[in-house]
N, C-alpha and C positions, 0 to 999 in steps of 0.2 A: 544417713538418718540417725540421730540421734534420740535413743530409748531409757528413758532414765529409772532408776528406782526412785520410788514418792512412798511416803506416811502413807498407810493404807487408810481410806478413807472412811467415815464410819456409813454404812449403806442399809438404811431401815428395808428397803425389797432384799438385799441378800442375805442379810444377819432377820428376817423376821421368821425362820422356819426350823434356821437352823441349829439352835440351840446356843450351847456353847464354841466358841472358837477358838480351836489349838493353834492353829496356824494361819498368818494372815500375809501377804506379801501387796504390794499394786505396783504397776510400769504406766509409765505416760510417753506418749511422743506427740508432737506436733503433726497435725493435717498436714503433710504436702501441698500444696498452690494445686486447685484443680480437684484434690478428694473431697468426697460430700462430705458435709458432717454430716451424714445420716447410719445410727444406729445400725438399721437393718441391713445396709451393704455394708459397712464394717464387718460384720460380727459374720457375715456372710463369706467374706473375703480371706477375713482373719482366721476362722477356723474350716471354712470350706478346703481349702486346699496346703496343706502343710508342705516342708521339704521333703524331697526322698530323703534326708536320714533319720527324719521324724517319723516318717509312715516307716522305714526302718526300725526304729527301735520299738514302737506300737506293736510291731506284727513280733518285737522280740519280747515284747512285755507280756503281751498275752500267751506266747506260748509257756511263759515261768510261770506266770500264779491261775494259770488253769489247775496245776495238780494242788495248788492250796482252796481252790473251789471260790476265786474271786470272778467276777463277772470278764468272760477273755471278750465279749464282744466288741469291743472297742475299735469297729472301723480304722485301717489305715490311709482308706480315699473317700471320698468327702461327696460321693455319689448319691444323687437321689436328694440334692438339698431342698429345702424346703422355700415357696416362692415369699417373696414380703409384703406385706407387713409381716414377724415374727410373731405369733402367737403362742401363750403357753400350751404346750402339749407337743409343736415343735420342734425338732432336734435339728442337731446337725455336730454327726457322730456321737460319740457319747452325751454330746451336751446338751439336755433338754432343754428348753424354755421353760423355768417358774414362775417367771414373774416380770412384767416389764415398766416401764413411761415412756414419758414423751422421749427423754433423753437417754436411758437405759435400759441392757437388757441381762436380765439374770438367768445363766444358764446352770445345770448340775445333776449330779447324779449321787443315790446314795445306794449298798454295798456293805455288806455285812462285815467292814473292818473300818469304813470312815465314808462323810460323805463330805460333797463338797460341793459351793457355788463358786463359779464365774464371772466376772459381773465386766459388761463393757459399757464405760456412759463415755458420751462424748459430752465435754466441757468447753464453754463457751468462755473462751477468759475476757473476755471485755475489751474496751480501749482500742479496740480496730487490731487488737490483736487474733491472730489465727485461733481457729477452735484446734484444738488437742482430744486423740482417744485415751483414756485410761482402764485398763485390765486390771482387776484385782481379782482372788484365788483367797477363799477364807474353806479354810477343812476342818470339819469333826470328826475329833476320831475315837471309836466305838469301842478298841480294847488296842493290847500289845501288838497286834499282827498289823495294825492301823499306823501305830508310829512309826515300828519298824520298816515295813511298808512304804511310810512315807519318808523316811529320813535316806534310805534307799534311792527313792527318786527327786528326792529334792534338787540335787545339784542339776540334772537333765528339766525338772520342771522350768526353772529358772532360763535355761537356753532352751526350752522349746515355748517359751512363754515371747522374750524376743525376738526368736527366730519368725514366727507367725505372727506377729503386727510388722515386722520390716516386710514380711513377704504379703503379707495382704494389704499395705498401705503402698508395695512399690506398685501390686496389678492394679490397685484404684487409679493411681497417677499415670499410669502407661498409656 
């Protein structure tokens, strides 16, 4: 399965809350023959259930910046989902629902060092071509403990941003 980096795309539901954006990345892959383009199980899939070395580092993440007093709640299993349609006020794990459509849904949380949205739309490319999911990840960040923070996890953001669309697009197609 092939997950590519893409031009982050510009998203009026996840940049309308958010203020300024430091940081912006998006990934796209192709639907597999057989996954819904639907939204809801996407994002259901996709972040419901991570790898064990993602719930790994989660449970390692939280135990470092609990003595900095960042939010350690950050679920490492994806229990307790919530059923679909997603609605705002919904979560699943850290990621709340802000805001959705037909074809998107805006997830995020904010934290006294940066906050940040999610964003999963599925794309209808046309031309009897397959639909494709794309992730984008746009962060504000609030002061130095924000950047730093974040430049910290960047490189892991990036492979667990991967790692969970290959693994919730392979359980779709199973």
């Amino acid at each position: 399965m092939r997950i590519e980096s893409v031009p982050t795309p510009s998203s009026a539901l996840a940049a309308a809350d958010l203020g300024a954006v430091h940081h912006a990345d998006a990934f796209q892959a192709d639907l597999p023959p057989g996954v819904p383009a639907d939204p809801d199980r996407l994002a259901l899939a996709v972040f419901g259930d991570f790898p064990a070395w993602v719930r790994s580092l989660l449970r390692l993440r939280n135990a470092l910046v609990r003595p900095l007093g960042l939010k350690c709640d950050v679920p490492a299993t994806g229990r307790d989902l919530p059923a679909a349609p997603l609605r705002p006020g919904d979560a699943i794990r850290l990621f709340q629902v802000k805001a959705r459509s037909e074809s998107e849904i805006v997830f995020g949380a904010e934290d006294r060092h940066l906050d940040f949205r999610v964003t999963l739309r599925v794309l209808d490319k046309g031309g009897g071509t397959p639909a494709a999911v794309l992730v984008s990840t746009f962060v504000h960040f609030h002061n130095r403990l924000g950047r730093v923070y974040f430049a910290l996890i960047r490189p892991f953001h990036v492979l667990v941003v991967r790692a969970a669309l290959r693994r919730g697009l392979a359980a779709l197609g199973a």
